[in-house]
Steps between C-alpha positions, in 0.01 A plus 500: 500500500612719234770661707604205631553380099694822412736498863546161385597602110678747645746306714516209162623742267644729804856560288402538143241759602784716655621456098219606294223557717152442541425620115789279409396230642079545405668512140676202550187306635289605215781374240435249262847321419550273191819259496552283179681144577579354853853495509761538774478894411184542458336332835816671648309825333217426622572373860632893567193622385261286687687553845429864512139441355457530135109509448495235255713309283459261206759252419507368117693212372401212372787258574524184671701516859851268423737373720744806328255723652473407855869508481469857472185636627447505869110525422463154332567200655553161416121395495467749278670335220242433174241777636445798302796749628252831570279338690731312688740836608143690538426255815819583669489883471189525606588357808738785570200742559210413568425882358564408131287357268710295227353363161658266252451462146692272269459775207484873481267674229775791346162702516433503837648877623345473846780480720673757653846335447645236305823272567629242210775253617666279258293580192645476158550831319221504238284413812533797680566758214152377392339527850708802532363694213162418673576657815668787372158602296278442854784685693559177741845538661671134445794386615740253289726288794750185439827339691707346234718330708701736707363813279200630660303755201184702550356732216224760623261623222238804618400803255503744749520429903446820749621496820422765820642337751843413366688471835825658431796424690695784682218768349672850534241698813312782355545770754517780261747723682647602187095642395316525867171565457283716675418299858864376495612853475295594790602217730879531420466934590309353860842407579726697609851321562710802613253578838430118563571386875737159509190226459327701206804531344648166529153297456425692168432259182794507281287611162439854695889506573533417148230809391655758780862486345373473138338865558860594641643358158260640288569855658869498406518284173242701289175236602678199314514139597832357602540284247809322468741309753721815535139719643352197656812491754484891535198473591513156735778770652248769563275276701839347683608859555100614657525224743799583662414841512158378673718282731725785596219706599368221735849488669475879528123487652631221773257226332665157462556359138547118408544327174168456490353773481684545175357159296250688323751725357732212398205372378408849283891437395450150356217550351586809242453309183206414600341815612672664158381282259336704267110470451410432149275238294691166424545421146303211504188705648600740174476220243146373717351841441583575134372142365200503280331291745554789738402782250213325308247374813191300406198341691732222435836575650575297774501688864871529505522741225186692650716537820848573290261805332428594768833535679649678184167750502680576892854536413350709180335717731458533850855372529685665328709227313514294872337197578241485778702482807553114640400605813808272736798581655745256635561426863739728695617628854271763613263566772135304414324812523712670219534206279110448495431849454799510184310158387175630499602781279619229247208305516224791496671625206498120336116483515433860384700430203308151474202681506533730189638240361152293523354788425711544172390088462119564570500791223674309253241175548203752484629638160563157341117390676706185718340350778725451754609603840835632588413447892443119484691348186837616556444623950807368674687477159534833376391720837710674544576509156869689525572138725527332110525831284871464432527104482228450206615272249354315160677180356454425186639168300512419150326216406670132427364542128758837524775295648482245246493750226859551278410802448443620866752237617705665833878452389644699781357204733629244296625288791106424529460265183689223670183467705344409174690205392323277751166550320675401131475149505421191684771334629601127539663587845760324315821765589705509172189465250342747710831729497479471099140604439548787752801655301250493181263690686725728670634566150154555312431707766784749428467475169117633533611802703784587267707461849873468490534338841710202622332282718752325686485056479520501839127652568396236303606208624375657803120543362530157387659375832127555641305270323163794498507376880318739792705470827272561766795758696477712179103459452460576835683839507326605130176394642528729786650788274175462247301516761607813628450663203189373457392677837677814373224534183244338672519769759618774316782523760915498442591536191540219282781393302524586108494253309767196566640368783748236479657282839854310461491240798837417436648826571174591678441828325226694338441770220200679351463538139306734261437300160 
């Protein structure tokens, strides 16, 4: 049956749906992924892509399998040797999920623009500036990936990539103590800390500790914010100082007091930079609203710039420079009647906020005559739409034909043109010939950029210590890397890196660069 199917879906992908969810993973299944030559890399690529179920995927090369290549490549084997190289991989992946449905082609027409993501191993440069020109134009996000040896490079190349769900790591809460609004306000003056019996007192969330003694702050510091270390402590001190005072008064009353009945003001006590950190609109969310794409919306913008619009017409307006509210709190000692009732004031406040929000969304569609429904395109993504508000963010790389350019040529990331000497030339994988007709192009190189840079022998003899091969350990850990950010644009999920990412096995390191 059909739920039988989906329980059974379910429990497949059980741990990957936990990381992007079901829209992640419907995007993923409706993907159309395009991998140019079968190498160790590439079916590496392509093996972490088919696992978690890619939709489709079509493998081009048109090699023959050699006995170098089953060397190397875990998904040809030694019957494979003399067959054509894509179709030969192709019957291996697939068997990895029976989900997938692979395709192999032994060319690729530089016209075709129908995939939604591209991945070039081991092509030579003029190769994949040409096809990359072409993808650029149809806005096809491509991916350029290689091991050299112990060098592992990957070069992403998308004109503009938006991201809602960007998953950011130790996100500051947004408990706006600093700005309460209106329910919080109301909630906060329910309590009243001075009359509460022992268990009230002791099982109260920390955030209302927090909001008690920040009205006791405000009251003698002229309604300012402690804001640095030196006020933070006073103030930590004022909530130290209130508990014993409330632990006094229990001795004095004959009720018994033990250590824990004070956690939730340790808690309050730990948690000050926290609770202070002062509500305003990131930066990033700045730059999102004040791009032209923002500003200047057309039957054609895309939906997250109808939603970023939107969000800006809220912090315009009904919130008064805030973003909608995110609508969570953290986990904390308190009595489960209190914390639901302190998480439901959160939460309501989330979806009203979400809900002018779409309304600010449905206006702006009617006036530019879009069809399109806030409710079902972006549900579960965006609602509540302060869950994302704050953690918006658009990548945008310059193209290879840029990179190449002299006169747009990056010379504060310098380091990065080494990666380029392995495309100069063929070599002999004869070492010292090798070594000579490397320092030549190493040389023109610098000479072309007008760069006064020593590049050291020993890096070198190190290129040319490879011989162009592809161990699989270093294949292996770019193919799962590529594939990762693959998922991340293929999902609009995480944020992907900008624009080069380079892997030293030897010292088994790893640094992003922006060329």
């Amino acid at each position: 049956t059909m739920t039988d199917n989906k329980t059974s879906k379910e429990q497949k992908y059980d741990r990957q749906l936990r990381l992007w969810g079901d829209h992640g993973q419907e995007a993923l299944e409706n993907a159309h992924v395009c991998l140019i030559n079968a190498t160790a890399t590439g079916t590496e690529i392509l093996k972490n892509l088919v696992l978690p179920g890619i939709g489709v995927f079509t493998l081009v090369d048109g090699h023959k399998v050699s006995g170098e290549d089953v060397g190397n490549n875990f998904f040809l084997t030694s019957s494979s040797i003399g067959k054509n190289r894509a179709q030969a991989a192709t019957e291996l992946l697939q068997e990895l999920n029976s989900d997938v449905s692979g395709n192999f082609v032994e060319e690729v027409s530089v016209n075709s623009s129908s995939f939604t993501f591209s991945i070039y191993t081991a092509v030579q440069n003029h190769t994949y500036l040409r096809l990359g020109s072409v993808l650029w134009e149809a806005g096809v996000p491509f991916l350029i990936c290689r091991t050299y040896g112990l060098i592992g490079y990957m070069r992403l190349i998308v004109k503009e990539h938006t991201v809602v769900e960007s998953h950011p790591d130790n996100a500051l809460e947004d408990l706006r103590l600093d700005q309460p609004f209106t329910e919080l306000k109301h909630h906060v003056e329910s309590h009243d800390l001075d009359n509460m019996e022992k268990k009230d007192h002791s099982h109260t969330p920390w955030i209302i500790v927090v909001a008690k003694y920040l009205e006791k702050w405000y009251s003698e510091h002229n309604s300012q914010l402690p804001k640095n270390y030196k006020e933070k402590e006073a103030f930590r001190q004022l909530i130290r100082e209130g508990n014993v005072i409330h632990h006094i008064q229990r001795i004095l009353t004959n009720e018994n007091g033990t250590p824990e009945d004070e956690e939730n003001f340790e808690e309050a006590i730990k948690n000050v930079n926290t609770a202070l950190n002062p509500t305003k609109v990131p930066s990033a969310t700045e730059d999102i609203f004040n791009a032209e794409q923002c500003e200047n919306i057309t039957s054609q913008s895309p939906s997250f710039w109808l939603i970023a619009h939107g969000v800006r017409d809220f912090v315009r307006n009904e919130g008064n420079g805030k973003l909608p509210v995110r609508g969570t709190i953290p986990d904390m000692i308190a009595d489960s009647d209190k914390f639901i009732k302190l998480q439901n004031v959160y939460r309501d406040k989330a979806m009203k906020d979400a809900a002018v929000v779409s309304k600010h969304v449905e206006a702006l569609l009617q006036s530019v005559g879009k069809v399109f429904t806030v409710g079902t395109e972006m549900c579960g993504v965006l609602c509540p739409t302060g869950k994302n508000a704050a953690f918006l963010r658009v990548v945008r790389c310059r193209s290879l034909a840029e990179e190449y350019s002299v006169d747009t040529f990056n010379k504060d990331e310098i380091s990065m043109s080494s990666l380029r000497f392995s495309a100069c030339g063929v070599y002999n994988y004869q070492v010292e010939e090798d070594i000579n007709k490397l320092k030549l192009c190493v040389n023109s190189l610098l000479q072309e950029y007008s760069l006064n840079v020593n590049v050291k022998d020993d890096y070198i003899h190190e290129f040319c210590r490879y011989g162009a091969a592809e161990p699989h350990m270093v294949a292996a850990f770019l193919g799962g890397s590529a594939a990762q950010e693959a998922i991340k644009i293929i999902t609009h999920q995480f944020v992907p890196f900008n624009n080069t990412f380079l892997y030293n096995a030897m010292s088994q390191t790893s640094a992003t660069f922006q060329l």
